[in-house]
N, C-alpha and C positions, 0 to 999 in steps of 0.2 A: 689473524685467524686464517692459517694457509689453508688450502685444500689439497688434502693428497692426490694427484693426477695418477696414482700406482696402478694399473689395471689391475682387481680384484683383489684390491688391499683392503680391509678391516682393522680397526684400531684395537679390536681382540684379539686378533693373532697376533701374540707376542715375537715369535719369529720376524715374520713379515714387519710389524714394526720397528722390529733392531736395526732391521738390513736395509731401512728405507739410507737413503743418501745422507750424511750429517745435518747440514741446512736442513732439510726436511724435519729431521729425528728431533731438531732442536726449531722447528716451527710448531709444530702442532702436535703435543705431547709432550716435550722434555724441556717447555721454556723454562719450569721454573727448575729446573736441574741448574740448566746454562745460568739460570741469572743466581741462583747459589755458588757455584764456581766461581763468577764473578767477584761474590760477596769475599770468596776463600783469596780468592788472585790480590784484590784491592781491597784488604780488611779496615784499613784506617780513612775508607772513602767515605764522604757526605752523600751516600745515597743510600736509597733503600727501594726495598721490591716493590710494585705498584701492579697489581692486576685489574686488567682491562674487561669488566665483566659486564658481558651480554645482557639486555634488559629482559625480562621475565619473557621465558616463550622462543627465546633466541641462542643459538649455539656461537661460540666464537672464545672461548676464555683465552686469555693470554697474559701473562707473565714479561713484565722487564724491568729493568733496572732503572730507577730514578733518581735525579738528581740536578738542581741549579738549570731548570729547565731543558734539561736532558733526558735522552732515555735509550738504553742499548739493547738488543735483543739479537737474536742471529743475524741480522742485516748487519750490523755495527751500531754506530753510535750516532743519535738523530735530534735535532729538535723536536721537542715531546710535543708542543702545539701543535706541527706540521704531521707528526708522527699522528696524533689522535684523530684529526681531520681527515687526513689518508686513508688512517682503519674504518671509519665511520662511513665515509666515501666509498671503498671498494666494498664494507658489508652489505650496504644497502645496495646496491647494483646485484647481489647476490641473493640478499635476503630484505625484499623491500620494507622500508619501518625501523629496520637496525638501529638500535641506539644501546649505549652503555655505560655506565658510571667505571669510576676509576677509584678505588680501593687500595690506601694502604696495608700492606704483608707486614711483619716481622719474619726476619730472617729463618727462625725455627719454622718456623710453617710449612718453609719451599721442599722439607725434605722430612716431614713428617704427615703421614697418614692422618693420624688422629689428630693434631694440631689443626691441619686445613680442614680440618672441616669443622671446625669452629666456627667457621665462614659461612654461612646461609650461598647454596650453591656452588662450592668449592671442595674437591677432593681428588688433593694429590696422590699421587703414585709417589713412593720412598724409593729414591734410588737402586737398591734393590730389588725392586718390584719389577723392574724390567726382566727380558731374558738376562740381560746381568746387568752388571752396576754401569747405573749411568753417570759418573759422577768421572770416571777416570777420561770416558769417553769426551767429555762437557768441557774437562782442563783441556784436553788436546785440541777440541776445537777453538774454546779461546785464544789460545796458545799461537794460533795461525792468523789471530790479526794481530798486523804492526802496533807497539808501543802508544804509539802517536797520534791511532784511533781515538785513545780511550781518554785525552787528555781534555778535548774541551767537558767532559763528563766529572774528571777526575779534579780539574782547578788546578788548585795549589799542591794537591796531594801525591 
């Protein structure tokens, strides 16, 4: 759950959120675009979406890709126990009491409106929904980690 450091940035202004730096655009706001792309890039992978969601009263939702004790998100690709312990550790420094369950997605979800919110507390943006489509933007940053990232995630596949 990054925080945007943007001096007078608003996560309504669609603008201003296009143009924030990709890392950013794909931390807080367009994770689950990125972990779709994912889905698109590695379609025969043993993973699937896992949203990290704040307990009641708390802001933080986040989106990544799971898998064989794995999980990738804009950073790369991480051990998910160290990975959850990290988020839990830096929210509560931020927001003391931070706790949050971890929730399997279905891939439809990450890029449907009305699907996610099926979810008690979840409601994606459609890649369209951005100033424009976030989805070409999502392959291209994938695109710029090495192959070799995504293996101990990926296995045999």
């Amino acid at each position: 759950m990054y925080q945007p450091r943007t001096p007078g940035y608003r996560k309504q202004d669609a603008t201003a959120r296009w143009n924030l730096p990709d890392r950013v655009f794909f931390a807080c706001g367009a994770c689950h675009i990125l972990a779709y792309a994912f889905h698109e890039k590695f379609p025969e992978a043993n993973v699937a979406p896992l949203w990290i969601k704040p307990a009641l009263g708390y802001t933080g939702n986040h989106i990544v890709v799971s898998g064989d004790g794995m999980v990738f998100d804009y950073h790369g690709v991480a051990d998910q126990t160290r990975y959850i312990a990290r988020t839990i550790d830096r929210a509560g420094k931020r927001w003391p009491g931070w706790s949050c369950s971890l929730k399997p997605l279905a891939w439809p979800d990450l890029i449907s409106e009305a699907l996610s919110k099926r979810h008690d507390g979840l409601w994606l943006r459609e890649p369209e929904q951005f100033l424009h489509d976030a989805l070409p933007r999502a392959r291209q940053y994938l695109d710029r980690f090495r192959p070799d990232v995504f293996r101990p995630l990926l296995g045999s596949t």
